[in-house]
C-alpha positions in Angstrom: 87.3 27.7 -49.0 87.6 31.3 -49.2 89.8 30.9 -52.1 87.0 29.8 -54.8 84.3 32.5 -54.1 85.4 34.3 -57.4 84.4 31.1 -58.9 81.0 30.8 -57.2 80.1 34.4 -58.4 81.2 33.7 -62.1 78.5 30.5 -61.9 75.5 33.2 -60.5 76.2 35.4 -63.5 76.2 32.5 -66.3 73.1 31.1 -64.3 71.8 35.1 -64.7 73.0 34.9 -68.6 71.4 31.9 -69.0 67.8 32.8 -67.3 67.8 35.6 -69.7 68.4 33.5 -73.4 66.3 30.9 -71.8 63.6 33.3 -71.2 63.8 35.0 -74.6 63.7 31.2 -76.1 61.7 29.7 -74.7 64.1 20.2 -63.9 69.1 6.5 -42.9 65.4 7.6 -42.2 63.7 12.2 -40.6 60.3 13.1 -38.9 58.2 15.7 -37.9 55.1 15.8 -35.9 51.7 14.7 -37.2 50.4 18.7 -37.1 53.0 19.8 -39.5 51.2 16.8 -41.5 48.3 18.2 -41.2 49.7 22.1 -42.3 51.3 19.8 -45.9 47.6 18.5 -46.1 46.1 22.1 -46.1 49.2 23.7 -48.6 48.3 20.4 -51.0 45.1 21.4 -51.7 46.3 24.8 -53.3 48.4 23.7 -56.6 50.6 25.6 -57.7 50.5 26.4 -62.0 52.1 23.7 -63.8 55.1 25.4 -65.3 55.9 22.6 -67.8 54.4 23.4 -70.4 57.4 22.8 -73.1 56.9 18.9 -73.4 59.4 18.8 -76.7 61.7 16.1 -76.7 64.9 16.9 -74.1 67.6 14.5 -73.6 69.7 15.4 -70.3 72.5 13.5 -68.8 72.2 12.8 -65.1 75.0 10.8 -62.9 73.1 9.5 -59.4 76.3 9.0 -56.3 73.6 5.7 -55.6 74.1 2.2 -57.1 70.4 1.6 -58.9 70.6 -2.1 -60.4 67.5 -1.7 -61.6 67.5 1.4 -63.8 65.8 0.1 -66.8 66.6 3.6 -69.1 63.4 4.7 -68.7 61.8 2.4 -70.3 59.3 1.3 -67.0 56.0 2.4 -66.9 56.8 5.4 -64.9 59.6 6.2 -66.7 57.4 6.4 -69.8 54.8 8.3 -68.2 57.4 11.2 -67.3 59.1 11.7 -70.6 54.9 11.8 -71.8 54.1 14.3 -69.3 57.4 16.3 -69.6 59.4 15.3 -73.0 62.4 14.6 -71.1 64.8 11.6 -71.2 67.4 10.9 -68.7 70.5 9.5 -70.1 71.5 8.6 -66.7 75.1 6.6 -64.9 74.9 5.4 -61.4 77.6 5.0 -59.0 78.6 1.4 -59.1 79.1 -0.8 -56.0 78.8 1.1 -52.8 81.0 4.0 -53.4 79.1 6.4 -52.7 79.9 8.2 -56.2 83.5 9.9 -54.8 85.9 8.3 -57.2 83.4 10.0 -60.2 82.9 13.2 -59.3 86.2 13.7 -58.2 87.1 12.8 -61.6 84.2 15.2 -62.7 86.1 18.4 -60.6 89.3 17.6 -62.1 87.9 17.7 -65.6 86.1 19.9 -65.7 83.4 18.1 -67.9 79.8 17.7 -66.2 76.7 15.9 -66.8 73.9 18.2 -67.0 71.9 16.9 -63.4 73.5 15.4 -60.3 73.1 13.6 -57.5 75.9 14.5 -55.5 75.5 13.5 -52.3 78.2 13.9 -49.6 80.0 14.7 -52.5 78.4 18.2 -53.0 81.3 20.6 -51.9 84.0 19.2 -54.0 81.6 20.0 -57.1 80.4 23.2 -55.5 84.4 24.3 -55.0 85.2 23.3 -58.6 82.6 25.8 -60.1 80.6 22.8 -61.4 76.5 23.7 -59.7 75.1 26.3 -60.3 72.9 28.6 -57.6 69.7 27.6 -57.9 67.7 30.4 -55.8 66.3 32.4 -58.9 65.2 29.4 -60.9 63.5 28.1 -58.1 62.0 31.1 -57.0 61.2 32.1 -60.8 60.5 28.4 -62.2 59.5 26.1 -59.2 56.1 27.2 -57.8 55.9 23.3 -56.7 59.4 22.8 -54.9 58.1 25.9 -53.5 55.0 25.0 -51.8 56.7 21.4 -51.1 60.1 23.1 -49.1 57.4 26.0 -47.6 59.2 27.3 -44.8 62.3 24.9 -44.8 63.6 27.0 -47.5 66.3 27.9 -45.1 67.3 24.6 -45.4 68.4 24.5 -48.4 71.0 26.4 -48.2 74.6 25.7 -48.9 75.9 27.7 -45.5 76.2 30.5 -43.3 79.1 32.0 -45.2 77.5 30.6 -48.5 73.7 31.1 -48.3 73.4 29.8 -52.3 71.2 26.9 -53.2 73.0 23.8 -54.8 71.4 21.2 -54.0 67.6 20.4 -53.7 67.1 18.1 -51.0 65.0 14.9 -52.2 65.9 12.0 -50.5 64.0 13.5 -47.0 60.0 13.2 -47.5 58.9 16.7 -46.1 56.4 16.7 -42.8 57.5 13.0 -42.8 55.7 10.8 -40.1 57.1 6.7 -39.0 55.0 3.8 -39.2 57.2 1.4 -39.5 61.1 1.4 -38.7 64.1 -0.4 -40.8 66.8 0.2 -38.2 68.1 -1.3 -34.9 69.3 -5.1 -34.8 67.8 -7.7 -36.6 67.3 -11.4 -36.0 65.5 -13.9 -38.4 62.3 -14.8 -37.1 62.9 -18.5 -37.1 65.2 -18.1 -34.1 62.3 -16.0 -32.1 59.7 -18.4 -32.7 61.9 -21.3 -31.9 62.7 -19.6 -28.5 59.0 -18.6 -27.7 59.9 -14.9 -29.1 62.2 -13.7 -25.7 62.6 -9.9 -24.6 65.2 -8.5 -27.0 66.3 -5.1 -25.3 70.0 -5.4 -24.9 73.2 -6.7 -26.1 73.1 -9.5 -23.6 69.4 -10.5 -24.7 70.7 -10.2 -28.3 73.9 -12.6 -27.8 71.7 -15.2 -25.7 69.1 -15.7 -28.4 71.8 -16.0 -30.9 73.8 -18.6 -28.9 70.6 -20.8 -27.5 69.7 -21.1 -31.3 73.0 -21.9 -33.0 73.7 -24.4 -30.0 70.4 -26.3 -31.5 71.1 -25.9 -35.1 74.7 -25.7 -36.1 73.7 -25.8 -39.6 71.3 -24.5 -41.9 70.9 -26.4 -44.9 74.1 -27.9 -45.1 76.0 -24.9 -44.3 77.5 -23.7 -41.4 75.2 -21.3 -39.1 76.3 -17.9 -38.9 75.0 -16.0 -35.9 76.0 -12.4 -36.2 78.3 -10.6 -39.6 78.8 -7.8 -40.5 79.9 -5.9 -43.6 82.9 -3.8 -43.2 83.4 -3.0 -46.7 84.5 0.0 -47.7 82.0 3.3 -46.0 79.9 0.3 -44.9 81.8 -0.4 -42.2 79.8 2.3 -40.4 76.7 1.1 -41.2 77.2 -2.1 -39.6 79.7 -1.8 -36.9 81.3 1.6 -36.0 77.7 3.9 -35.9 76.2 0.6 -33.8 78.9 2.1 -30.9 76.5 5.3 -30.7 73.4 4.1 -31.5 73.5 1.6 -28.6 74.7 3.8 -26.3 72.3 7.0 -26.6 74.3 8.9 -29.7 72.3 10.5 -31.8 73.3 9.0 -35.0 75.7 12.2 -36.4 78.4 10.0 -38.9 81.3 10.3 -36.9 81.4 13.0 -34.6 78.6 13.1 -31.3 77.5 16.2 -30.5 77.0 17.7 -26.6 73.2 18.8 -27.5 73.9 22.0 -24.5 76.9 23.1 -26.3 77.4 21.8 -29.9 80.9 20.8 -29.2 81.8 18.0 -30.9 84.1 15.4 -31.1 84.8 12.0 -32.8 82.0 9.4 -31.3 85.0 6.5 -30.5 85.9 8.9 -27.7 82.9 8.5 -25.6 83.5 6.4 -22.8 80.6 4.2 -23.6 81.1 3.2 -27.2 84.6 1.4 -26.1 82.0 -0.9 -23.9 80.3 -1.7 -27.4 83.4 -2.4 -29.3 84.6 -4.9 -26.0 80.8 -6.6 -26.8 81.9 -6.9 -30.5 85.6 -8.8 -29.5 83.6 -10.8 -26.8 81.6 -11.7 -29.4 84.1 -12.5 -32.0 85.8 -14.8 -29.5 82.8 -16.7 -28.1 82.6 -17.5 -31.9 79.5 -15.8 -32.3 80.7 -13.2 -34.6 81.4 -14.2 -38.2 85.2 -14.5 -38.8 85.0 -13.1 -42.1 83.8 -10.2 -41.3 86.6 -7.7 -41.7 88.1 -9.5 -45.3 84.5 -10.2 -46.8 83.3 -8.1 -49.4 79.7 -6.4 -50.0 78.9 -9.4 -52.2 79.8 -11.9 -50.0 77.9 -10.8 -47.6 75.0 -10.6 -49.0 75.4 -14.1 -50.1 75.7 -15.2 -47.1 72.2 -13.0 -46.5 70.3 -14.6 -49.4 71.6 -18.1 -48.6 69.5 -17.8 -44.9 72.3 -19.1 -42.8 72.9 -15.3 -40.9 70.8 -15.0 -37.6 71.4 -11.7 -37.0 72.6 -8.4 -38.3 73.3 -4.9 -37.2 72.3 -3.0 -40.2 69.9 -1.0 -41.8 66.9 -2.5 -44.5 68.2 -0.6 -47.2 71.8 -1.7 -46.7 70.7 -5.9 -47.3 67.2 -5.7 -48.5 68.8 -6.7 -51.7 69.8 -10.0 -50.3 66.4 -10.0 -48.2 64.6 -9.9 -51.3 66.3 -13.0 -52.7 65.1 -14.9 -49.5 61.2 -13.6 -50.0 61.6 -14.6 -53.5 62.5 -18.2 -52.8 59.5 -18.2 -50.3 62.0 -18.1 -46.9 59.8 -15.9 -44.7 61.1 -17.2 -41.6 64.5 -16.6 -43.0 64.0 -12.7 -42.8 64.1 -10.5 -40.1 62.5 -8.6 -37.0 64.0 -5.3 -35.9 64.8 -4.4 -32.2 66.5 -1.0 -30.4 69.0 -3.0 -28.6 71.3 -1.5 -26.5 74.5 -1.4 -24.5 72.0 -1.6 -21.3 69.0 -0.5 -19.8 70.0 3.1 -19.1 70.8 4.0 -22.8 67.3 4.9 -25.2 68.0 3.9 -28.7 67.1 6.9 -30.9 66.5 5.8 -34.1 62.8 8.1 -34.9 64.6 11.3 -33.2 63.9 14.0 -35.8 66.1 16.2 -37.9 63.8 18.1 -39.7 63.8 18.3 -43.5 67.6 17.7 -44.5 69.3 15.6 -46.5 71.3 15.1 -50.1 69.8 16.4 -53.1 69.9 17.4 -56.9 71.7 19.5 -58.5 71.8 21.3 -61.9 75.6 21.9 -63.3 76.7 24.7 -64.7 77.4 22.5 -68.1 73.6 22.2 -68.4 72.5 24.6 -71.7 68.7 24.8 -70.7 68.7 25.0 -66.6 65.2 26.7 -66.9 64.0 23.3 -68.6 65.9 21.4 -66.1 64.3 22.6 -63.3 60.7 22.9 -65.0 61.3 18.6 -64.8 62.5 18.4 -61.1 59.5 20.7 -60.5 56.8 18.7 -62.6 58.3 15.5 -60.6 57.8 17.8 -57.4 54.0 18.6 -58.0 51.3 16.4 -56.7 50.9 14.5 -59.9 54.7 13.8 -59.9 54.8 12.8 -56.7 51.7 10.5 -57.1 53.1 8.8 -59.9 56.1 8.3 -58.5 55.3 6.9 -55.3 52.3 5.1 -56.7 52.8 4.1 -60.4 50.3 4.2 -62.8 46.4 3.8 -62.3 44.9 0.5 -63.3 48.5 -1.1 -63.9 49.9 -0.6 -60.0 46.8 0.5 -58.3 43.1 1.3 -58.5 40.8 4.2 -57.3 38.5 2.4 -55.2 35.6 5.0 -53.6 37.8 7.2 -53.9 40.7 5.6 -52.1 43.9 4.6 -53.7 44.3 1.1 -53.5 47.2 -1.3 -54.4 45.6 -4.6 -55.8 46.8 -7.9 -53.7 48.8 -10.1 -56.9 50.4 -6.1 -57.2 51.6 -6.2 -53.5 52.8 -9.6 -53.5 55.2 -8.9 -56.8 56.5 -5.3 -54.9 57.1 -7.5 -51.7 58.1 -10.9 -53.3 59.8 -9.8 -56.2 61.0 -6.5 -56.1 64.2 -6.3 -58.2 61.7 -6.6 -61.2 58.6 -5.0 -59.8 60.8 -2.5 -59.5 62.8 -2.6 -63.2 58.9 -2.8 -65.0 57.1 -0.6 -63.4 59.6 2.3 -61.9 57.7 2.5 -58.9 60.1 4.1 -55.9 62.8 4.2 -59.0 62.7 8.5 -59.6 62.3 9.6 -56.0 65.4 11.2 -55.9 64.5 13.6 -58.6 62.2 16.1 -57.1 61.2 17.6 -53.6 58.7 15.3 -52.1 56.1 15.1 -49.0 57.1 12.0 -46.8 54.8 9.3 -45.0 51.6 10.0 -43.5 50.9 13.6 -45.8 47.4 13.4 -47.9 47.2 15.1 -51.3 43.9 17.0 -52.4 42.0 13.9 -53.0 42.8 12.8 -49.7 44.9 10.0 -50.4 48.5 9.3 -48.7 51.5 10.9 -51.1 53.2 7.7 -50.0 52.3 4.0 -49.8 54.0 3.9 -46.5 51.2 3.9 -44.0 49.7 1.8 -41.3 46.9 -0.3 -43.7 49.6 -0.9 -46.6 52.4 -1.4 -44.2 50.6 -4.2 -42.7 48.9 -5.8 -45.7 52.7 -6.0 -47.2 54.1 -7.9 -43.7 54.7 -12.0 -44.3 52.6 -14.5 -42.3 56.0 -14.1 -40.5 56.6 -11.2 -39.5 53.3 -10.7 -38.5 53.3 -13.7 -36.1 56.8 -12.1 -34.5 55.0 -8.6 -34.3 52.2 -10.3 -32.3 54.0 -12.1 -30.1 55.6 -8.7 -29.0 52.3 -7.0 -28.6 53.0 -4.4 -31.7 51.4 -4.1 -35.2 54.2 -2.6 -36.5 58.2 -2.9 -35.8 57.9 1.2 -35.2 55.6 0.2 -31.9 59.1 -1.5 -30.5 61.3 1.6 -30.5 61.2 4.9 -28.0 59.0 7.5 -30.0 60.2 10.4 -31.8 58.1 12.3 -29.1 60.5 11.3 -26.6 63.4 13.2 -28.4 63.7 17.1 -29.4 64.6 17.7 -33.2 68.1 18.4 -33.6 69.0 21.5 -34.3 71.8 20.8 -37.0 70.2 18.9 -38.6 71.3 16.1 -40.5 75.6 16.0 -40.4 75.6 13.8 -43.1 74.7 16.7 -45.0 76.6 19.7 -43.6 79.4 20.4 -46.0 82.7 20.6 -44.5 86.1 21.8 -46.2 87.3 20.4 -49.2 90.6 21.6 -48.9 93.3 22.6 -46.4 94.2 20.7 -43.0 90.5 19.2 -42.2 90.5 17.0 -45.7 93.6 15.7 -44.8 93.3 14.8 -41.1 89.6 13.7 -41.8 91.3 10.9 -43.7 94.0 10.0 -41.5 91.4 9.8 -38.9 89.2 7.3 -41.5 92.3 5.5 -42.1 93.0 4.9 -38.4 89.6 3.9 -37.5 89.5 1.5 -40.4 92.9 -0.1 -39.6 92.5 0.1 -35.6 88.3 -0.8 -35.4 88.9 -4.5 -37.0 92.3 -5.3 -34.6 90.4 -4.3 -31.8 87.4 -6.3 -32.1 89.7 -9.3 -33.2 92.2 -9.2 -30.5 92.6 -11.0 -27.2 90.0 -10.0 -24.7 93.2 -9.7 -22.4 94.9 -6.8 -25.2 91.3 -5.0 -25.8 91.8 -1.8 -23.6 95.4 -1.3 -24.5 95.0 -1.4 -27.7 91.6 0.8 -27.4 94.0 3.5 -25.5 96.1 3.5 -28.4 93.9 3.6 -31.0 92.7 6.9 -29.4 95.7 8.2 -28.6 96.4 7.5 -32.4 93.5 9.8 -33.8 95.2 12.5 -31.5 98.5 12.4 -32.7 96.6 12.7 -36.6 95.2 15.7 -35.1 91.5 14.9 -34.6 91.4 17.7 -31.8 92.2 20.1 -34.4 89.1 19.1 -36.7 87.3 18.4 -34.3 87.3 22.3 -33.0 86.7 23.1 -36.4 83.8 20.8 -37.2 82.3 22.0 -34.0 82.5 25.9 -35.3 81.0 24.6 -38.6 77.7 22.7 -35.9 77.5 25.9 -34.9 77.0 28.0 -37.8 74.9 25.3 -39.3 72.7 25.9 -36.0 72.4 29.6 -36.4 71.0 29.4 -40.3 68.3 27.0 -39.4 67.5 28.6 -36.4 68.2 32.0 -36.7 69.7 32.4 -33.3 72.9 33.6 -32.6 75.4 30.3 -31.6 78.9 31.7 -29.5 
């Protein structure tokens, strides 16, 4: 990487240039303790001068590595209220399907031609290598009193790396200070099958596959179809969503992509090569053939799955909300409550702790100004605006008396308003923009108060509640808990990592790691589906050479220098030296 810092200085001098004519002339899942809520409560109540003061009409482009179907241009109620408030228009693409935006931006890099914000997510360091973001340390520290007071003393964190301590990416999609109430993770079963079986302990794989099995065995069909009791979705990246990050997760990993990390140490390696996680992936094939586990699983795609989803004929999943609320929504729509789903932390066995709420401080992918943009100082006036308490308010909340009144003082969502977020949120969300525009400015997470003393967020305990179904609410009683959060180990029970969130740790765009990183992705993606589909009688052979397969690609090679790259990571957010 060494090989494009030249090109990283000549972007801090045109950002330098620029900051000069501008000035003459003239944008899952991460938790931390509830007394760092309470320090975000104190800093809100001192805020910072509103530096947007140029509201003339602005148009930037923006591309966003997400999928957002229900981008309506703008033209929803928040969307209004921002170009109001700021003059600025997004003329904004979205990554289509799930690709998580790689096939655009590496077409951005090799053309040099850039829209003037991003959202770049994993896809950061192919952008930053390519001369394409610009350092955004002096604009913040000039322009952004409110991403200042938001990031407080996590600025650290923003920074690119050890070797590289530039800012090119503003981290929004973590809520700062951010506290769990609720939880979207773990395993999920519909809650018809609980209540048919008089809601049994759901703790471990075994308790998982035996409520599955009792209730197909009674209803083989679900209106008209064929019952499916467990699929997954393997398509594409999303295969480790729903089946290869379920190895760690059930067996104590702490939830770090594809490597695990020895917390003593930092050494890493790929997760597949703990002992444990085979032991998951022999649960998976024993599933597959007790006919438990969908057979299409491995050749669906996205789409069909969520059909499948939406049609209410899937019992359980291993997933994550955001990756089928889509097709969750479709069954709250039709009025299927019983059709949707509880969450549990299953494990591999009693002896594991599923770790879910363990924290990772504030890290995670961001925004990014390019170096195509011809007003940065403008640019980051709007990500700051959207960062201030208003911004945040609005963005989170909507607009007052059309998504929620001020009721003695309180914030309060109006019941028809809650029922068209929960029941219908595809357009709730297209009309109004609510939870549209988080992704374009710092933020405080769940459980923070603002001056007023009213949650940033409309994710706490009394809205969290109000918004469960009749059904859920009967599941969460019959377990004792008031919300799904009050079945998992507590984020107490963890310590906060101290790299962070991997996901987010730039790695090597070029030379061997690239390369091996893919065979190894290539491997896992080939080897993972003929494992679980095999014979129970071939599983460990073929398990012994699918890792002696990831070997020969030379995972032991990137996984030495991944474990450097842990390390480094560790000593910028720390400060302390890591040998």
């Amino acid at each position: 990487m060494n090989q494009t810092l030249p090109k990283r200085f000549g972007i801090a001098l045109l950002t330098t240039m620029l900051l000069i004519s501008a000035g003459c002339s003239s944008n899952a899942d991460n938790a931390n303790n509830a007394d760092n809520a309470g320090n975000a409560d104190n800093a809100a109540n001192s805020t910072p001068e509103n530096t947007g003061d140029d509201t003339s009409p602005i148009t930037f482009t923006f591309f966003g590595a997400d999928a957002n179907p229900n981008w309506n241009n703008m033209q929803d109620d928040v969307g209004k209220e921002i170009t109001a408030k700021t003059g600025v228009t997004l003329d904004a693409e979205f990554d289509v399907g799930s690709g998580g935006g790689q096939d655009k931006i590496a077409m951005m890099a090799a053309s040099g031609e850039y829209p003037d914000i991003i959202y770049a997510k994993g896809e950061l360091g192919k952008l930053v290598d390519a001369g394409a973001i610009i350092d955004l340390t002096e604009l913040i520290d000039k322009y952004a009193p409110n991403i200042k007071k938001v990031m407080s003393e996590n600025m650290n964190r923003m920074k690119y790396s050890l070797d590289d301590q530039a800012i090119y990416s503003i981290p929004t999609n973590v809520g700062v200070d951010q506290q769990y109430f609720d939880i979207t993770s773990g395993f999920q079963i519909q809650h018809r099958v609980l209540k048919e079986l008089g809601y049994p302990e759901i703790k471990t794989v075994q308790d998982y596959e035996n409520a599955l099995k009792a209730y197909v065995a009674k209803h083989p069909e679900t209106d008209g179809q064929p019952t499916i009791p467990l699929t997954l979705n393997a398509d594409g990246w999303k295969i480790m969503i729903t089946v290869t990050n379920q190895a760690a997760a059930t067996t104590g990993g702490a939830g770090d992509g594809e490597y695990y990390v020895v917390p003593e140490t930092y050494e890493t390696m790929l997760h597949y090569k703990r002992p444990e996680e085979r032991e998951y992936f022999r649960w998976l094939n024993h599933m597959y053939n007790e006919g438990l586990l969908d057979k299409d699983s491995f050749v669906q795609k996205e789409d069909q799955y969520k059909s499948k989803i939406s049609s209410g004929r899937v019992l359980g999943l291993t997933s994550v909300e955001w990756e089928y609320g889509e097709a969750e929504n479709a069954l709250k729509a039709a009025g299927k409550d019983e059709y949707t789903y509880a969450h549990f932390p299953v494990t591999l066995g009693e002896e594991f702790k599923e770790n879910s709420l363990q924290a990772i401080g504030v890290d995670g992918y961001g925004i990014s100004i390019s170096s195509s943009c011809e007003d940065p100082v403008r640019a980051i006036k709007f990500i700051d605006w959207l960062s201030s308490e208003e911004g945040q308010v609005l963005r989170n909340w909507g607009i007052e008396g059309k998504q929620y009144n001020i009721v003695d003082g309180k914030r309060v969502i109006p019941d028809e308003i809650r029922e068209q977020k929960t029941n219908n949120a595809a357009t709730f969300a297209r009309q109004t923009g609510v939870d549209l525009y988080s992704i374009f400015g710092v933020r405080y997470g769940d459980g923070v108060k603002d001056s007023t003393g009213n949650y940033y967020t409309t994710n706490f305990p009394e809205q969290i509640v109000a918004s469960y179904s009749e059904a859920e609410k009967e599941s969460l009683a019959a377990y004792n808990a008031t919300t799904w959060k009050d079945l998992f180990p507590a984020e107490d029970e963890f310590p906060v990592k101290e790299w962070g969130a991997l996901y987010n740790m730039q790695v090597p765009t070029d030379g061997d790691y690239q390369v091996i990183y893919q065979k190894t992705q290539d491997i896992v993606g080939k080897r993972i589906p003929e494992i679980i589909l095999a014979k129970p009688d071939q599983f460990d052979k073929l398990f012994d050479d699918f890792l002696a397969e990831l070997d020969r690609a030379g995972a032991e090679k990137m996984e030495a220098e991944y474990t450097q790259l842990v390390k480094n990571r560790v000593s910028l957010f720390t400060g302390k030296e890591v040998q």
